[in-house]
N, C-alpha and C positions, 0 to 999 in steps of 0.2 A: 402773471406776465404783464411789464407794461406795455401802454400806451401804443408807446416809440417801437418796443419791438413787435407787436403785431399786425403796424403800417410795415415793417421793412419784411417781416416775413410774408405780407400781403404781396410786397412789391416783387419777394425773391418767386411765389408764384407766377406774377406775371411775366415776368424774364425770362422764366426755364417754359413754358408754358407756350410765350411767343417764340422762342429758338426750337421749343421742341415739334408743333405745330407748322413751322415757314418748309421746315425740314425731315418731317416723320419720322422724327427720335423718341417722340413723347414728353422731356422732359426733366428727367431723373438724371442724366448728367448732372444739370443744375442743380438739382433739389440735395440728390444724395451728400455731395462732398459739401454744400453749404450748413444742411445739416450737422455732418459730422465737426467741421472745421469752424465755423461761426456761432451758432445757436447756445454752442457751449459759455460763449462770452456775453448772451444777450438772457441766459436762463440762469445760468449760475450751478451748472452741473453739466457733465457730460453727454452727449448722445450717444449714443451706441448705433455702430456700423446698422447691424442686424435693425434696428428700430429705424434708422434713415432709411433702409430701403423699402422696409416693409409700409411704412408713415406717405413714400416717394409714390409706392404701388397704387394705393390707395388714391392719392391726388391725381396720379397718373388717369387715374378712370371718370373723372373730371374734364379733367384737357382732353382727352381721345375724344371722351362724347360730345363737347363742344366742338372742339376741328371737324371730327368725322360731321356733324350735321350740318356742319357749312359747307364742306366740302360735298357734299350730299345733291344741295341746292345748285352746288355750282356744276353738278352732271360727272365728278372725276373721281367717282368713288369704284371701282371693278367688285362688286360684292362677290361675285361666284369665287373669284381666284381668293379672293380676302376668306371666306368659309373653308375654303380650300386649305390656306396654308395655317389656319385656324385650328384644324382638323388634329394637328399634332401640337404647335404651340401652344396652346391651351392648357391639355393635360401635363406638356414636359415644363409650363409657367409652374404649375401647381407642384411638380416636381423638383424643381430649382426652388422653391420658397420654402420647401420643407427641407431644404439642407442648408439652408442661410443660418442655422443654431449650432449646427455643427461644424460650422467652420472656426477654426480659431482667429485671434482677431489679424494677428501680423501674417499670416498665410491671404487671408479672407484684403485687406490690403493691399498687398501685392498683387496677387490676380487679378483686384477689380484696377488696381493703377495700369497691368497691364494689359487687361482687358480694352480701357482706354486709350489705349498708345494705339493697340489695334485699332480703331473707331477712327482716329485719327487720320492714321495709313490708308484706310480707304476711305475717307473721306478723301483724299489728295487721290488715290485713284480712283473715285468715282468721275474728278474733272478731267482726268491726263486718260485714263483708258476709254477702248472704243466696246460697246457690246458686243458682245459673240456674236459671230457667224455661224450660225447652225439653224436648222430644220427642223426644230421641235414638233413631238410628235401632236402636241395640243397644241392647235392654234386657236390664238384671238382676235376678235374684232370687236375694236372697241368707240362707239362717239360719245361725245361729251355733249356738255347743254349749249356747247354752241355750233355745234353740224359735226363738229372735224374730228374724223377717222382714223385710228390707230391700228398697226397690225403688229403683234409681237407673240409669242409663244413657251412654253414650258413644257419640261417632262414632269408629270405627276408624281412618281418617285422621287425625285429629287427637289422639288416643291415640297413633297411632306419632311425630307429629311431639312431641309432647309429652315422648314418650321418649329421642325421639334428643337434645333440649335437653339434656333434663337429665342423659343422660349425660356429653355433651363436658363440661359441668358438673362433673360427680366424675372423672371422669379429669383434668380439667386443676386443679382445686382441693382433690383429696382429700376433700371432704364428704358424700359418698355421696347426693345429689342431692333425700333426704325431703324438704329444706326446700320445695322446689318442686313435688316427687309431693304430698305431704301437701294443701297450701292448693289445687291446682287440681285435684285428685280430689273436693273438699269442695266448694269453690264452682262447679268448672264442672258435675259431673256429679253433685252430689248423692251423693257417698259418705257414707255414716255415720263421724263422723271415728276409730273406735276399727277401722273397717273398712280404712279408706284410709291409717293410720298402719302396719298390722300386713301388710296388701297391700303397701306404700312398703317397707317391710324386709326381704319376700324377694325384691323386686326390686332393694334395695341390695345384696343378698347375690350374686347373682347379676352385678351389672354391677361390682360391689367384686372378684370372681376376673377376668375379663377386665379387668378396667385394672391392677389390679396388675401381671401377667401383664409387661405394657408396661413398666410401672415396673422391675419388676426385670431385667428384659433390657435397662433403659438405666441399672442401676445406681443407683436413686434410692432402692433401701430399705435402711435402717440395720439390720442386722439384731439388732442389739444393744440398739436402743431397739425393736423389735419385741420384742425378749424379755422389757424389761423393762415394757411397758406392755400384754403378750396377756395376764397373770393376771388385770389387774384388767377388761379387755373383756370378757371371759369372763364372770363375775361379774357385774359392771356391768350386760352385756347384759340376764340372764336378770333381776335384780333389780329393774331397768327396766321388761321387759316383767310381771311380775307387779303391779308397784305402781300401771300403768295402767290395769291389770283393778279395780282398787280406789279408784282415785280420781281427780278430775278433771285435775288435775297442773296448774289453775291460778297458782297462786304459781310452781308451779315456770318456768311458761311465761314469766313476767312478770321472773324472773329473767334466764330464757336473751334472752331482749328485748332487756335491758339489756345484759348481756354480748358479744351482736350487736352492739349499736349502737355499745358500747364500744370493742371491736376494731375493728370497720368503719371510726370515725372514724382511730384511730393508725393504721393500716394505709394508707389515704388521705394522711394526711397526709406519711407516712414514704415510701411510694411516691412523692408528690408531689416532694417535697425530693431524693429521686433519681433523677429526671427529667432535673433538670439536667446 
């Protein structure tokens, strides 16, 4: 590999790493479709779906444990609820990574483009809807390292289903599953969203070891584009999780949107077209 492309694969870590981190996605947004779609013009051979995400998994567990240990210090991490929804994501991560070989590829395409379009949608309703109103039968209380007191709640059944979702999610797509911890920790149970981003990341840390795990005992991580894209996770992660302690990460949000929608679409469509 040269030079030039293991500064920019350094860099595509730090990018997916910083948006995945500001926002408790993990990541693999970025990682996956640049994999697929660029690295081919920088190696001079194709990547394979299945190897980006299994390659994404793995980096993924990089960034979690850099964000998750900033975020650690900064007092906004809910460990109990994060073991919690832990409890089912984990095994259903390890679950979805073992079916990423069985998919074919223009099927395996499509779903993830539209798997992304969804990510999208609530990302726009994460900002437009209000939390539920309801009485959940667990309540929380939660402060951070700087005094201030949260109170929000969940039903444990629907915590554990919510977990197993969104594992088979990041096992079988590499995304490390925030997209979907993040927006329904916020709307359904009233997490404080700087709570429920920082919770969502050591829970992607956690289900990012068990689906890898999968990945690499079917052969799907690169270990080469692992190396060249763990500097900049690293980095990425911790830079992430400090510059959300500071600021809303609005623009940035309205970016990653965009970028969502963007891939979603070619993904769809390209999935489509190899259908036939």
């Amino acid at each position: 590999m040269e030079g030039w492309a293991w500064t920019l694969f350094a860099l595509i870590g730090v990018v997916s790493a910083i948006f995945g981190s500001i926002v408790g996605l993990g990541g693999g947004i970025v990682i996956v479709p640049s994999l697929v779609l660029i690295a081919p013009a920088m190696l001079g051979e194709a990547v394979s779906t299945q190897t980006a995400v299994g390659t994404s998994l793995a980096v993924l567990i990089l960034t979690a444990f850099t964000a998750t240990w900033t975020y650690k210090k900064q007092g906004k991490v809910d460990f109990k609820t994060g073991w919690l929804l832990f409890a089912t994501s984990g095994p259903a991560a390890m679950a979805g990574a073992a079916a990423t070989n069985d998919v074919p590829k223009g099927p395996f395409q499509l779903s993830f483009g539209l798997f992304m379009f969804v990510m999208f949608v609530l990302m726009i309703a994460r900002e437009r809807m209000k939390p539920l109103s309801r009485d959940w039968p667990v309540r929380r209380t939660f402060a951070d390292a700087d005094g201030n007191e949260y109170e929000y709640g969940y039903s444990i059944g629907l915590a554990l289903a919510i977990g197993a979702g969104v594992g088979v999610s990041s096992g079988l797509f590499g995304i490390g599953g925030g997209s979907l911890f993040v927006p329904l920790m916020v709307l359904l149970f009233g997490f404080p969203p700087h709570v429920a981003t920082a919770t969502s990341m050591f829970v992607i840390l956690l289900s990012s070891v068990t689906g890898s795990a999968v990945h690499a005992a079917n052969g799907n991580i690169d270990w080469l584009l692992f190396a060249a894209l763990a500097p900049g996770a690293i980095v990425g992660g911790k830079l992430g999780a400090a510059i959300a302690a500071r600021m809303t990460g609005k623009q940035l949000m309205w970016l990653l949107r965009a970028t969502l929608l963007a891939v979603a679409v070619y993904l769809i469509i390209k999935g489509s077209g190899e259908m036939g």
